[in-house]
N, C-alpha and C positions, 0 to 999 in steps of 0.2 A: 682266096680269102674266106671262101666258105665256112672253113674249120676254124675259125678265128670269130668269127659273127659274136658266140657268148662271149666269150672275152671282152671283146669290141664294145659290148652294149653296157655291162656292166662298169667300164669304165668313162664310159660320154654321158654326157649331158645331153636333156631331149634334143636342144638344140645341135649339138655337134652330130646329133645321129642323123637328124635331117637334113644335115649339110652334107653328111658322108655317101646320105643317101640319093640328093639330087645330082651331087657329082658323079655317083657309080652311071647313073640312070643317061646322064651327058654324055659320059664314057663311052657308056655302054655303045648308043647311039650312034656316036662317031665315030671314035676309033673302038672299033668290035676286037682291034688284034689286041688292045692292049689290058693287062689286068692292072689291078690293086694288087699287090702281093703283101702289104702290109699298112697296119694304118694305127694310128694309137691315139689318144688323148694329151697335147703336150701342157696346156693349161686350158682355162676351161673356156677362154677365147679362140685358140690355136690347133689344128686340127695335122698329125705330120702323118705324110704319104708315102709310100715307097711304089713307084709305077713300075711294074715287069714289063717290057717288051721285047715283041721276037724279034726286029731288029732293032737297036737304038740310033734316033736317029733327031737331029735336033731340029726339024720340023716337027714331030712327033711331040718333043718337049716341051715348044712353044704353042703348038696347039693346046696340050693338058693346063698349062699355064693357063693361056687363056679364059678357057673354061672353070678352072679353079677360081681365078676373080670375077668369071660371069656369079659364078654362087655365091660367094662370098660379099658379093652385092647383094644380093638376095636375102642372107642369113646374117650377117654381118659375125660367120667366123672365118678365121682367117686357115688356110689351107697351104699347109709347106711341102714341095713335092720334094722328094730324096733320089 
């Protein structure tokens, strides 16, 4: 998602960028396998994700889940994984 960062900024809200950001930083943390491959502004509450990993697996998706509502308590935007 590197090559996307300008893009990304230019279209979030401070706040959406701080939700994008404690979420990567969660991610990061916990699951180290998985990326962000994509992520966009759906409105200026809604935050949509697309999660790459090496294997997909649906513990994998309900942990991101997870942690998507731990932030979104936090920040109060809402984060849709893809």
């Amino acid at each position: 998602m590197r090559h996307q960062n300008d893009a990304l900024k230019n279209n979030m809200t401070p706040r959406q960028k701080e939700t994008l950001l404690k979420f990567r930083r969660k991610l990061a943390e916990s699951m180290p396998k998985v990326r962000i491959e994509w992520a966009k502004a759906y409105n200026k509450e809604i935050i949509e994700l697309h999660l790459e990993y090496d294997k997909y697996t649906y513990r994998n998706s309900l942990k991101a889940a997870t942690m998507a509502t731990e932030v979104e308590d936090e920040t109060d935007i809402t984060i849709i994984l893809r």
